[in-house]
N, C-alpha and C positions, 0 to 999 in steps of 0.2 A: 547115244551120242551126247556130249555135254555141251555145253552153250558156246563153250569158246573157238573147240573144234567145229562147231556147225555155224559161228559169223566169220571164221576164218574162210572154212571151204565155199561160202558162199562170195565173201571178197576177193578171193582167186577168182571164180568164176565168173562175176560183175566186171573183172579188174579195176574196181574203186573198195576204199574200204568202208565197212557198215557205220554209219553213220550213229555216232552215240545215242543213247537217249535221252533225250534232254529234262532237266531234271522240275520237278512238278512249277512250271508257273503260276496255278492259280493260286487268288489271294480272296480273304474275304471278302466282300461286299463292302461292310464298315471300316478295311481297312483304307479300299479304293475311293470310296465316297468324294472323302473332306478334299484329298485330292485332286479329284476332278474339277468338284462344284469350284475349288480355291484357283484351277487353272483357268475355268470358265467365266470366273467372275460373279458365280451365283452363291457363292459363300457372304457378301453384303447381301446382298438382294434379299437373301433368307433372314437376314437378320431385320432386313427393312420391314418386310413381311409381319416380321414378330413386334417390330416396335408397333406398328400404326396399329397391328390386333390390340396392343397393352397399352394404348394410348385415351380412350377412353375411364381406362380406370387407373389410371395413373393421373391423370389429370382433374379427372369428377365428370358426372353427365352435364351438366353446367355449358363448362368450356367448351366438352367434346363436341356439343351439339353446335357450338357456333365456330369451331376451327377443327380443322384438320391436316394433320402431316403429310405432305406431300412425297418423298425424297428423304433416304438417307444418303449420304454421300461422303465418303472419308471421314466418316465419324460425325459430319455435323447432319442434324437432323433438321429439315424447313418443313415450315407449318406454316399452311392458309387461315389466315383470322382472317373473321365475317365485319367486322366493325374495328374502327380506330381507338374508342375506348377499350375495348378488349384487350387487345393488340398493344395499348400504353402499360396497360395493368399484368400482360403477362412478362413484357419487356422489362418492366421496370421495379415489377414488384414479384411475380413468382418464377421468374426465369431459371432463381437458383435453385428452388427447390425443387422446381420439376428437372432440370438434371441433376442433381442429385438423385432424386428418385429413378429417375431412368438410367443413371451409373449404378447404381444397386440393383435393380435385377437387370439390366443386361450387360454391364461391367465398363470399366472404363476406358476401352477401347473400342467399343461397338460404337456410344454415343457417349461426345465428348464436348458438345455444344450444342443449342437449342436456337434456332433463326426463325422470328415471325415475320411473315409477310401478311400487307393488308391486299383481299383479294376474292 
């Protein structure tokens, strides 16, 4: 008996017709990921995650040891400075080059501005 003759006689019998089958939905993993995380909202977060890991050595043990990034947020990035002179010198004197550095490895959409708060 062939395939079409046996979903025919079986749609006769049912009196509905056999239902197609539907054709393979599954997807990779990798392909579904970015998607998700980017519906959920957890595609910054993860990137937040990577900045504050690379902020010690982006910045030198110095700094890192008296400020820390709190937030990244639409691209701007806020950091807790421990003291006001710090806080003047990173504002006024290395602001630019630690984003610049922090646009090089994580690109100029992740982190697009650097905010110190004294705190």
């Amino acid at each position: 008996m062939n395939d079409s003759f046996r979903a025919a006689v079986i749609a006769e019998w049912r009196g509905l017709p056999e239902p197609k089958p539907s054709p393979n939905q599954f997807r990779p993993t990798a392909e579904l990921l970015p998607k998700i995380m980017q519906r959920l909202g957890l595609k910054e977060r993860l990137h937040e995650a990577e900045v504050i890991d690379a902020w010690s050595k982006i910045v030198g043990e110095f700094i890192a040891s008296h400020s820390a990034p709190v937030a990244l947020r639409e691209g701007i990035l806020y950091v807790r400075v421990l003291q006001p002179a710090l806080h003047y010198e990173l504002e006024q004197v290395s602001k630019i080059d630690i984003v610049r550095k922090l646009k090089q490895r994580f690109g100029g959409k992740v982190v697009r501005d650097v905010r110190f708060r004294i705190g």
